[in-house]
C-alpha positions as CSV (number, residue, x, y, z in Angstrom):
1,X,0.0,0.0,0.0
2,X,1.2,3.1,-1.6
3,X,1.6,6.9,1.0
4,X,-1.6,7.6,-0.9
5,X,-3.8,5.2,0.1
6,X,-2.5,4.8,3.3
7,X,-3.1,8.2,4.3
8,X,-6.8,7.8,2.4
9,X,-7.3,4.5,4.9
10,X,-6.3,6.4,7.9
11,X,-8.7,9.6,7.1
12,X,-11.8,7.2,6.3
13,X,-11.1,5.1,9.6
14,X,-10.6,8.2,11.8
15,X,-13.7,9.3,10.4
16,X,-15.8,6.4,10.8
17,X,-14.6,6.9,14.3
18,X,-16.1,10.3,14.9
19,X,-18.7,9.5,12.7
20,X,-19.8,6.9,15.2
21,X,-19.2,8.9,18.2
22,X,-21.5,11.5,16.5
23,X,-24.3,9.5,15.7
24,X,-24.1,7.8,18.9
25,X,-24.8,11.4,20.2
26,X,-27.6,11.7,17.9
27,X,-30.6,10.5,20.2
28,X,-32.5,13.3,18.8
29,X,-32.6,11.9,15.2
30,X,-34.4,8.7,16.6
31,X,-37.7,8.5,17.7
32,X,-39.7,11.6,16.6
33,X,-37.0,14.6,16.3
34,X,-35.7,15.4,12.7
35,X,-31.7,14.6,11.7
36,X,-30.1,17.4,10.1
37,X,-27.2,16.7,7.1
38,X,-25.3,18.9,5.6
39,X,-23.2,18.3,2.9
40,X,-21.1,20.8,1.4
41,X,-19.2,19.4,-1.6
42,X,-16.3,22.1,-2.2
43,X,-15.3,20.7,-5.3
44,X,-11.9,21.8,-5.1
45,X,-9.1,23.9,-3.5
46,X,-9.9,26.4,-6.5
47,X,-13.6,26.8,-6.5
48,X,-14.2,26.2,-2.4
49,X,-15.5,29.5,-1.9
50,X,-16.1,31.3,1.2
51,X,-20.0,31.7,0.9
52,X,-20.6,28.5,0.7
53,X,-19.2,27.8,4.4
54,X,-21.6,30.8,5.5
55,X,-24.6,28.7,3.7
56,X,-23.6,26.2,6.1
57,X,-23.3,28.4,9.2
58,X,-26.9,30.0,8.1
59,X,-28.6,26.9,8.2
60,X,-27.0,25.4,11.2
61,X,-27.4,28.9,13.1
62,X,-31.4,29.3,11.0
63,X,-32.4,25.7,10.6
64,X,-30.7,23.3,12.5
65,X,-30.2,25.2,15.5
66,X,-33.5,25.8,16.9
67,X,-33.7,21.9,17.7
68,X,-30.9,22.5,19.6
69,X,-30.0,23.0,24.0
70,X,-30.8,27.0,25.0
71,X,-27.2,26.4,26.5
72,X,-25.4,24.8,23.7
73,X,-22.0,26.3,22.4
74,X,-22.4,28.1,19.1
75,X,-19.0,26.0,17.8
76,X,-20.8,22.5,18.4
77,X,-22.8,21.1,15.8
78,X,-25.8,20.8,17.4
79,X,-26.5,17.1,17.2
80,X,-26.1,17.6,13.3
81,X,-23.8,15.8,10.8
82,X,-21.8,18.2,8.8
83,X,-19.6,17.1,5.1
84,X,-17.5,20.1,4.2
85,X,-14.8,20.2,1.5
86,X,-11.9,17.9,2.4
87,X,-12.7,18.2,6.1
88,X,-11.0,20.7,8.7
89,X,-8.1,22.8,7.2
90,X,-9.6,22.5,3.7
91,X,-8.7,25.2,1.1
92,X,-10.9,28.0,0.8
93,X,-11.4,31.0,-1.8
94,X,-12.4,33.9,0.5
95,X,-15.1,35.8,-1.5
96,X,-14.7,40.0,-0.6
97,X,-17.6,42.5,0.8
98,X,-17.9,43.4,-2.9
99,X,-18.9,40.4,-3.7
100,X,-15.4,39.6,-5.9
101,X,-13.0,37.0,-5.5
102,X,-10.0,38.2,-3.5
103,X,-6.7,38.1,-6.3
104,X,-3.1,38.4,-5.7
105,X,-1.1,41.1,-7.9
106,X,-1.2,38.6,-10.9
107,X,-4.7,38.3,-10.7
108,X,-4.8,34.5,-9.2
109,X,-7.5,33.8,-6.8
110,X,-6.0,33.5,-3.0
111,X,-7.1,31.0,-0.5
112,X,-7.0,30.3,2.9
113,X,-7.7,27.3,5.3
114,X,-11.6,26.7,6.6
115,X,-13.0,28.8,9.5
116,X,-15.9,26.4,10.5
117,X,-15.6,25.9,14.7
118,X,-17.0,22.6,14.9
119,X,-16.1,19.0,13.9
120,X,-16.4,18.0,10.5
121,X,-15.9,15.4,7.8
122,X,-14.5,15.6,4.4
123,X,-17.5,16.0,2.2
124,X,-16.3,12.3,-0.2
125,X,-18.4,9.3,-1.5
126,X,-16.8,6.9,1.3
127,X,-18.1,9.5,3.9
128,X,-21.5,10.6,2.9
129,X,-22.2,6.1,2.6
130,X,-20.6,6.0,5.9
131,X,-23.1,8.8,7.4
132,X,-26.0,6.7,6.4
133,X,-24.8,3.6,7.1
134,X,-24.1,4.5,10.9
135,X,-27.5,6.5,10.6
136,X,-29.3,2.8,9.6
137,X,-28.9,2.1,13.6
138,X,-30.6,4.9,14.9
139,X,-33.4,4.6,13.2
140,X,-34.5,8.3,12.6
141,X,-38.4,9.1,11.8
142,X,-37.2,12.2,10.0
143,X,-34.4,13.8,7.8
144,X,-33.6,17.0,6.3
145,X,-30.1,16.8,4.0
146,X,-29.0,19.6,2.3
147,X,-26.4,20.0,-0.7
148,X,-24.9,22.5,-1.1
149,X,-21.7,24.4,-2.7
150,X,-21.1,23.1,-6.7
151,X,-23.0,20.6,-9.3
152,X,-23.7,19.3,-12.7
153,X,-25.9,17.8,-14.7
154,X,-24.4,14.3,-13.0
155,X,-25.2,15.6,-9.5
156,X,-23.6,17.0,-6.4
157,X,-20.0,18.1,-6.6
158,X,-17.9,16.3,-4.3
159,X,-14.4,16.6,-2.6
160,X,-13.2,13.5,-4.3
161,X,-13.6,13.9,-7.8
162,X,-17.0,12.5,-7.9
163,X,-20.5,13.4,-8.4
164,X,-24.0,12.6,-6.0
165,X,-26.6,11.8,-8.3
166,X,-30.0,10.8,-7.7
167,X,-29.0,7.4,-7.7
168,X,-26.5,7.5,-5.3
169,X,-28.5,10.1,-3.1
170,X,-31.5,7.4,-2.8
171,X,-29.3,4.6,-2.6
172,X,-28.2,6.0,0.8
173,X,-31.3,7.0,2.0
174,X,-32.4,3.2,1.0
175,X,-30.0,2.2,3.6
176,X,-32.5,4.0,6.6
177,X,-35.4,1.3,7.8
178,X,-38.8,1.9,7.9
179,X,-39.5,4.4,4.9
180,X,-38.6,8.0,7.2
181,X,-39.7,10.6,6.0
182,X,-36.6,12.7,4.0
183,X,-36.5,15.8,3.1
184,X,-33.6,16.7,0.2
185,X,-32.5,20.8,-0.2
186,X,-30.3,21.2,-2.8
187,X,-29.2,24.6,-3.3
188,X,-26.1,23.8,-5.8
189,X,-25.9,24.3,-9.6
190,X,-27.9,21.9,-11.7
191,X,-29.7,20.3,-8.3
192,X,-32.9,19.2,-10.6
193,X,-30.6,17.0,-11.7
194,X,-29.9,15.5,-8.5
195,X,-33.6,15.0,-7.9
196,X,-34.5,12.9,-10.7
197,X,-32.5,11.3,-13.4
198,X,-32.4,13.3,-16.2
199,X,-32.1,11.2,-18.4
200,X,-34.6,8.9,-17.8
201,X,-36.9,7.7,-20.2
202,X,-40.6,7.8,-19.6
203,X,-42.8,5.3,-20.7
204,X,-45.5,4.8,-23.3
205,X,-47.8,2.0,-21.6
206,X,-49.5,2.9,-18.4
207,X,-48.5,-0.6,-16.7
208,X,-44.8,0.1,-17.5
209,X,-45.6,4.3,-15.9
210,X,-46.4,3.0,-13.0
211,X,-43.3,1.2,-12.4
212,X,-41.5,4.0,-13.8
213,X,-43.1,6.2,-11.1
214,X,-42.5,3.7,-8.2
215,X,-38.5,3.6,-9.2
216,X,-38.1,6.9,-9.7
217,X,-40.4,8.7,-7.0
218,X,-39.6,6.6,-3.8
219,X,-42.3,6.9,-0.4
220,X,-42.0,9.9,1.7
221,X,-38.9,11.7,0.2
222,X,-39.4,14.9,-1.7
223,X,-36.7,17.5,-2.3
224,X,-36.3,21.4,-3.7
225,X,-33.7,22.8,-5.9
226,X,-32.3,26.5,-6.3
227,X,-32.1,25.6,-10.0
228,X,-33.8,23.0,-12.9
229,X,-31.2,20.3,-14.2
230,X,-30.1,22.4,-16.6
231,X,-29.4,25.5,-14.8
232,X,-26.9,27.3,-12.9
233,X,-27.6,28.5,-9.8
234,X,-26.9,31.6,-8.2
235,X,-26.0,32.6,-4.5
236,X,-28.3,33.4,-1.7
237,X,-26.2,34.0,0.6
238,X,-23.2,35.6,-1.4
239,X,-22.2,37.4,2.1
240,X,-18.8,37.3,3.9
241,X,-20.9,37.2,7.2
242,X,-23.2,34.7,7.7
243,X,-25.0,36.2,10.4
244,X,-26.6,38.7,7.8
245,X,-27.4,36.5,4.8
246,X,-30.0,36.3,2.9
247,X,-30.3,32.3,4.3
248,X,-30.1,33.7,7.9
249,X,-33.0,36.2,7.2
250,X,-35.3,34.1,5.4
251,X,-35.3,31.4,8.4
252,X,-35.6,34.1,10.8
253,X,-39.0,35.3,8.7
254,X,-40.0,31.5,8.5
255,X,-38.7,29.5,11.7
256,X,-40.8,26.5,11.0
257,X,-40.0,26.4,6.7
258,X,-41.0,23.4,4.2
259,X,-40.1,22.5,1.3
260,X,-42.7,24.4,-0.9
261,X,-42.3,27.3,1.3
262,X,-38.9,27.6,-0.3
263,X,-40.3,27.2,-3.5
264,X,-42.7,29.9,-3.3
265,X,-40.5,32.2,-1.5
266,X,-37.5,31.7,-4.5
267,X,-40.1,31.8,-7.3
268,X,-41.8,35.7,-6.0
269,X,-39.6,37.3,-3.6
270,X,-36.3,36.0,-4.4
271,X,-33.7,38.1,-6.6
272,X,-32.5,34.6,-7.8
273,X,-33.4,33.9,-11.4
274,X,-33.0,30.4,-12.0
275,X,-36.3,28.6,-11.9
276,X,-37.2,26.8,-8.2
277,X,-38.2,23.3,-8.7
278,X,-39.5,20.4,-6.4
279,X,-39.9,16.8,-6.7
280,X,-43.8,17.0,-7.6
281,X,-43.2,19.2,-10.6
282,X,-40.9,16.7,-12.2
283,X,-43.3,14.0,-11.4
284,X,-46.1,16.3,-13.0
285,X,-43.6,17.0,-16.4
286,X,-43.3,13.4,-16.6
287,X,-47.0,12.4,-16.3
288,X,-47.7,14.9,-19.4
289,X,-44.6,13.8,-21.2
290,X,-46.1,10.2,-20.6
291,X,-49.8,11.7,-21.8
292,X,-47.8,12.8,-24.8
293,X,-46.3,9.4,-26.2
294,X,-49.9,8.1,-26.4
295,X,-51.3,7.4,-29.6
296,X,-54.8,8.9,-28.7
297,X,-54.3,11.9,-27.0
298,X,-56.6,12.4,-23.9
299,X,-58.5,9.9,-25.2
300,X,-60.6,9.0,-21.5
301,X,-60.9,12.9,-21.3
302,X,-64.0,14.6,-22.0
303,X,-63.1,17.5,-24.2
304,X,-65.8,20.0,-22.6
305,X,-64.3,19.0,-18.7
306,X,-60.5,20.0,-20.6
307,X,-61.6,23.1,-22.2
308,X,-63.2,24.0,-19.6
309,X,-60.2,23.8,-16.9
310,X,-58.1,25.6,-19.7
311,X,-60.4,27.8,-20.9
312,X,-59.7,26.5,-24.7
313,X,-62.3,27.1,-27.7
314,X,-64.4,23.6,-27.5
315,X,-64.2,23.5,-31.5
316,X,-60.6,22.3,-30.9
317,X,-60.5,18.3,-30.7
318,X,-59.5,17.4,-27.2
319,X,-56.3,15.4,-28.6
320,X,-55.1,18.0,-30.5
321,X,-55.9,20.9,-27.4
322,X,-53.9,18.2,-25.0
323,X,-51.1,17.9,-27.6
324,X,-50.7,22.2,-27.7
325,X,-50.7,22.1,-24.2
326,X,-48.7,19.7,-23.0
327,X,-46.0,18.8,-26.1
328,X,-45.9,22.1,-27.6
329,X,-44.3,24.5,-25.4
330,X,-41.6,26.1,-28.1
331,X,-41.2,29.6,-26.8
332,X,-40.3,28.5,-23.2
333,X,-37.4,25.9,-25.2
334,X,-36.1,29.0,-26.9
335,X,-36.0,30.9,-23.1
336,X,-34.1,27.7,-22.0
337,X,-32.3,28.5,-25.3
338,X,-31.1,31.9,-24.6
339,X,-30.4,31.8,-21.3
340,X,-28.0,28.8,-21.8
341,X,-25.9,31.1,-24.4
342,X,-26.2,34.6,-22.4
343,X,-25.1,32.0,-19.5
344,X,-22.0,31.1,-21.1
345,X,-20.9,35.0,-22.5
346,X,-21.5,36.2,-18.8
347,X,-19.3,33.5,-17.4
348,X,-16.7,34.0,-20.1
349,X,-16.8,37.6,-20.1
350,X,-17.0,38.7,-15.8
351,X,-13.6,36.1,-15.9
352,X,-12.0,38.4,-18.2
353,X,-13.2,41.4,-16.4
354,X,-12.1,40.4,-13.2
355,X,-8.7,39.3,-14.7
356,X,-7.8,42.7,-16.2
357,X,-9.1,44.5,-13.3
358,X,-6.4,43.1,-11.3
359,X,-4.1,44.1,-14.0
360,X,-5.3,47.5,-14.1
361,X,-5.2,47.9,-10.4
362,X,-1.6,46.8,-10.2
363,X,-0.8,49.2,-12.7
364,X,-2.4,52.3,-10.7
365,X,-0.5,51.0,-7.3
366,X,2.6,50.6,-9.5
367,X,2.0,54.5,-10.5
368,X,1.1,55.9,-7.2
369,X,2.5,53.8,-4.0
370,X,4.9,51.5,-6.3
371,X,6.6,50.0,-2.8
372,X,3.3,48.7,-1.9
373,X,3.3,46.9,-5.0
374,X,7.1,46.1,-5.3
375,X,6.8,44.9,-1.1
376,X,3.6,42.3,-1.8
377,X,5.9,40.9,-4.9
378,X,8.4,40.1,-2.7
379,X,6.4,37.7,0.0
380,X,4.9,36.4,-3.4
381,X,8.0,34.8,-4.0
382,X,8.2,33.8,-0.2
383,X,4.7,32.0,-1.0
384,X,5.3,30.8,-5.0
385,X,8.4,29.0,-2.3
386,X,6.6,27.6,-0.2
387,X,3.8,26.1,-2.8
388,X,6.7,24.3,-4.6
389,X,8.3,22.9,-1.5
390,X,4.5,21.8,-0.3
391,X,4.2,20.0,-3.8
392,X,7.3,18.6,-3.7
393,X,6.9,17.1,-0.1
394,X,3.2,15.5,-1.5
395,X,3.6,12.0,1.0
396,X,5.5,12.8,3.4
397,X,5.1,14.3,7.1
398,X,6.1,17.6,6.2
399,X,3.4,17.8,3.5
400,X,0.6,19.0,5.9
401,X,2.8,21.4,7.8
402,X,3.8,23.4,4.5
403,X,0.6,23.7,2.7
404,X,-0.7,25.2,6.3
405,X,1.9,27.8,5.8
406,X,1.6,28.5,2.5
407,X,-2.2,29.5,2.9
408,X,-1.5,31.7,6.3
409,X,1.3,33.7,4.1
410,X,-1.0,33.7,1.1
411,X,-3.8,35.0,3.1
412,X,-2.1,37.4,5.0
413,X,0.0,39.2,2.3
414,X,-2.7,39.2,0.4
415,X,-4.9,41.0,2.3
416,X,-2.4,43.7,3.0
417,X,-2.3,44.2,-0.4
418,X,-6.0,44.6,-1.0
419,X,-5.9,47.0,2.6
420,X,-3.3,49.0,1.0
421,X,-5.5,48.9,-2.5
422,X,-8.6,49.8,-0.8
423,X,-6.8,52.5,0.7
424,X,-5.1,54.5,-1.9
425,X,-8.6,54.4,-3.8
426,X,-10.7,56.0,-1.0
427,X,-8.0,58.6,-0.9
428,X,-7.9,58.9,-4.2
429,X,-11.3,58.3,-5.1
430,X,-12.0,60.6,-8.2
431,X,-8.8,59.8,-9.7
432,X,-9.3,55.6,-8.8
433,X,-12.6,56.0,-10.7
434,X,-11.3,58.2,-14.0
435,X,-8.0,55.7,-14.5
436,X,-10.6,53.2,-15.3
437,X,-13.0,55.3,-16.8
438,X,-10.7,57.3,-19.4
439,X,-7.2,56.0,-19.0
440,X,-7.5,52.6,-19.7
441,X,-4.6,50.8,-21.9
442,X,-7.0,50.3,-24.8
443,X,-4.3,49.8,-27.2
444,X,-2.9,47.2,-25.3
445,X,-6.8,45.9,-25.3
446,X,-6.9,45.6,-28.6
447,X,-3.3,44.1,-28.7
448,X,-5.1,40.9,-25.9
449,X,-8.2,40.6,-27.7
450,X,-7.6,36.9,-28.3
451,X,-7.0,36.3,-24.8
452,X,-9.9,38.5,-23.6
453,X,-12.5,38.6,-27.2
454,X,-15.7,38.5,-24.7
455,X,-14.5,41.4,-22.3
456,X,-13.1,43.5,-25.4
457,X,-16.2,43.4,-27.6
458,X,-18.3,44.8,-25.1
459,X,-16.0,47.2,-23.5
460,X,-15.4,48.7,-27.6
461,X,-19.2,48.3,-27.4
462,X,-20.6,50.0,-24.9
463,X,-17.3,52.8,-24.7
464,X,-19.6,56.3,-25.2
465,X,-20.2,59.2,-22.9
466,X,-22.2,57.5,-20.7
467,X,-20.8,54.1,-20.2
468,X,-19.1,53.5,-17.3
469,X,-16.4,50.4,-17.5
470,X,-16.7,50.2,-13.3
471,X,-20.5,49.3,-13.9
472,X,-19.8,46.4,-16.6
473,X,-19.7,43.8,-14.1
474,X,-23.6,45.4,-13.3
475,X,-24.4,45.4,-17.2
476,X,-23.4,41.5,-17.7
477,X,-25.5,40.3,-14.8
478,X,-28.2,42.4,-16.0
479,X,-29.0,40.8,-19.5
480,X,-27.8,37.3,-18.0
481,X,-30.7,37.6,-15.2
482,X,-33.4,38.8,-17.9
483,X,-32.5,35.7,-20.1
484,X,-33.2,33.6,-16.7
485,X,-36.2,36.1,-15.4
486,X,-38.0,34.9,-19.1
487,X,-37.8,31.4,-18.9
488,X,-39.0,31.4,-15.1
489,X,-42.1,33.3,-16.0
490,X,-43.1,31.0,-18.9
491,X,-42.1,28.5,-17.0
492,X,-44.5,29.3,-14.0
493,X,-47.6,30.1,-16.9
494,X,-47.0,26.4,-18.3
495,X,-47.0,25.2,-15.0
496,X,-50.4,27.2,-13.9
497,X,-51.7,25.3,-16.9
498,X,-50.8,22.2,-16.3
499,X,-51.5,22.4,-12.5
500,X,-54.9,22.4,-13.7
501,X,-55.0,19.6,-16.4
502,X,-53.1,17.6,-13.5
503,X,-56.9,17.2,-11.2
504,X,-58.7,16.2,-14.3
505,X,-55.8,13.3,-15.3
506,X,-56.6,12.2,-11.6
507,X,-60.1,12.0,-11.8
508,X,-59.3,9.1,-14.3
509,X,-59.2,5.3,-12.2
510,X,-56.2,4.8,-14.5
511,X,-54.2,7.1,-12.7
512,X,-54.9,6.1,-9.7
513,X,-51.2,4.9,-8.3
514,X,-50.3,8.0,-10.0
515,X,-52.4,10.1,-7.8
516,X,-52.2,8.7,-4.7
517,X,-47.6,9.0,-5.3
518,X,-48.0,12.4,-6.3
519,X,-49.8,13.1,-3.3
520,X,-47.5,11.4,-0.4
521,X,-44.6,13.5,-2.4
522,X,-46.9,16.8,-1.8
523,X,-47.2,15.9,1.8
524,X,-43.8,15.4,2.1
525,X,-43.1,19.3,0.8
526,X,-45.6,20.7,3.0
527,X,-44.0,19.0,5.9
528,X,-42.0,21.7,8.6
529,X,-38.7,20.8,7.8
530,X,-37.4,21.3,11.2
């Protein structure tokens, strides 16, 4: 056995050590209490960022906590299991005030280690199986897991490379007796996707739906995503204190939330754009995409009863009315259309912007304090040092002790550097603002515009009298968030519709097992989370 795997053994056994002590703590998740999960993926050392450990510190302080002792220590866990990143120490990207990454002077994104006060475990396959499996034992009535940091379509982003689908997710929750009742949050990119399969395949025959249903809508678990499968998600609580997030503040306006609270607070209130979505509503999609493979359209459907729910012109043959309805629904795929590729310029373009931000900043420092610049370049090489030595050592005892001190130089040089940044620019203000507003290098734009075509085009764009190049950042989230505003609007009129259509279907005998699923999963979403 190799450094590597020995080292992997000895995490996952020291783990499975605390896990058990943990869960033997967990007499409140037996009997009629509720068992709080939280697993926070991280995805790497690159992308760990800093608001996703204040999601998890808003809904242990906003969710979990309430179940917990008046006199309990606000660094325990609060009889709750917590995944996160690759356990204590892990990497993390600190996210500013602003709402920007914090960069070094070459415009790299800085980390430092994790600042959550209470035990956790590293957020891996082997770990989240483990939680469950000790969980089996205790027999909980009641679960709420939340997942939270990164996804894609395959799932849940994990620590170790891999990815929780909804496979995985329900083959752990398979391993807890007695059919609890489990409650899924998943408020990471693409978390439809970790719902439901996306790429199942729905059935034709009615005796093959109903087995369809039963594999893929299990008893008494429901779940709500941020996003649809085939959205991004983006950040409640993109704060660098917890304590006044957006998270914190909904669950001090709704103590006692459920599933489809979130849902209708996301979908009216919410400045989020992607489009809310629970486990009924992909049940519902697939009931009409099941309606829709049928040779005879609605044919057990009265066409009066139809038009009248819908409010559709009787002349219209009940088949083809169903077939408009249900199948037909091109302008919300051109939404889903457009805000894919508006989604993809505003990613590639606000990663330019931030990149020749930093090089623009370096080069006002350079002009006005250049020993502030010329000082942080010089621990910079102390900390490019200690990164080699760190990779260099990966295996051996002093591994661990390097990498430690690589991130506490990192972090603290820089942010002197952004201090000293942040300083010159309030005392400077008016000039800060017109070296970026007149006296940018736009020769030496045009000179990058293959590493930087996004950024460039819009900037040459958009350059006039009134544009301001402080406020692009503004300007590219803008027409990214109308592309997502559109689809959820269709989205919610299609669903209106079909919310509707849904009580005639269940008046039918043949969708009976249909009905009576559809229903436990509604009860489940109504159900007080905490």
């Amino acid at each position: 056995m190799g450094n590597e795997q020995r080292r992997a053994a000895w995490v996952l056994a020291t783990f499975i050590g605390i896990c058990g002590a943990l869960v033997s703590s967990w007499g409140a998740g037996a009997g009629g209490a509720t068992q709080f999960i939280y697993v926070n993926g991280g995805y790497d050392e690159a992308t760990n960022y800093s608001v996703h450990e204040e999601d998890l510190l808003a809904f242990k302080g906003g969710l979990f906590r309430p179940k917990a002792s008046p006199n309990s220590s606000p660094s325990a866990s609060d009889g709750a299991i917590f995944l996160n990143a690759g356990g204590p120490g892990s990497a993390v990207v600190p996210i500013s005030r602003d709402g920007s990454f914090e960069r070094d002077q070459m415009g790299w994104i800085t980390t430092r280690p994790s600042r959550i006060p209470f035990a956790t475990g590293p957020a891996t396959q082997n770990h989240v199986t483990e939680v469950f499996r000790k969980l089996s034992k205790e027999n909980p009535r009641r679960v709420t897991a939340v997942y939270a940091d990164h996804g894609e379509p395959a799932g849940a982003a994990l620590w170790d490379g891999t990815r929780l689908g909804p496979k995985a997710i329900h083959q752990n929750y398979d391993r807890l007796p007695g059919d609890p009742l489990i409650r899924s949050i998943h408020i990471h990119c693409f978390g439809g996707a970790a719902i439901v399969d996306p790429e199942r395949v729905v059935p034709s025959e009615i005796q093959k739906f109903d087995s369809f249903v039963a594999a893929n809508y299990p008893k008494n678990r429901c779940a709500f995503a941020l996003a649809s499968e085939d959205e991004r998600a983006q950040y409640v609580a993109w704060s660098s204190d917890w304590v006044g997030s957006a998270w914190t503040k909904f669950f001090k306006k709704h103590p006692q939330p459920s599933l489809a609270g979130l849902k209708s607070e996301f979908t009216t209130t919410s400045p989020l754009k992607p489009t809310p979505v629970l486990t009924s509503d992909y049940l519902a999609n697939d009931i009409f995409r099941f309606m829709c493979k049928r040779e005879k359209m609605g044919r057990r459907i009265r066409t009066s009863t139809v038009c009248g729910e819908l409010s559709l012109p009787v002349s219209i043959p009940s088949g083809e009315s169903l077939k408009r309805i249900l199948c037909e629904k091109d302008d919300l795929s051109a939404a889903i259309q457009e805000e894919s590729e508006n989604l993809e310029r505003f990613a590639r373009t606000s990663s330019q912007l931030q990149a020749i931000k930093r090089y623009w900043i370096n080069r006002y420092i350079e002009k006005k304090s250049p020993e502030v610049l010329a000082n942080y370049r010089k621990y910079s090489e102390k900390v490019d040092q200690l990164r080699a030595q760190a990779l260099i050592s990966k295996g051996k005892r002093s591994e661990d002790r390097l990498w430690k001190e690589y991130f506490e130089l990192r972090e603290r040089y820089s942010a002197r550097y952004d201090r000293a940044v942040a300083t010159l620019a309030r005392g400077n203000s008016r000039e800060f603002v017109d070296y970026f507003e007149k006296n940018c290098d736009r020769e030496w734009l045009r000179k990058n515009k293959e590493h930087y075509p996004e950024f460039v085009d819009y900037y040459f764009q958009k350059n006039n009298a009134r544009f301001k190049l402080w406020r692009l950042g503004d300007w590219l989230s803008k027409f990214f968030e109308e592309a997502q505003q559109k689809r959820r609007t269709l989205n919610l009129v299609h669903q209106k519709e079909r919310t509707k259509l849904l009580h005639v279907l269940f008046s039918d005998p043949e969708f009976a097992k249909t009905k009576k699923v559809y229903e436990n999963i509604q009860d489940c979403e109504n159900s007080v989370l905490n």
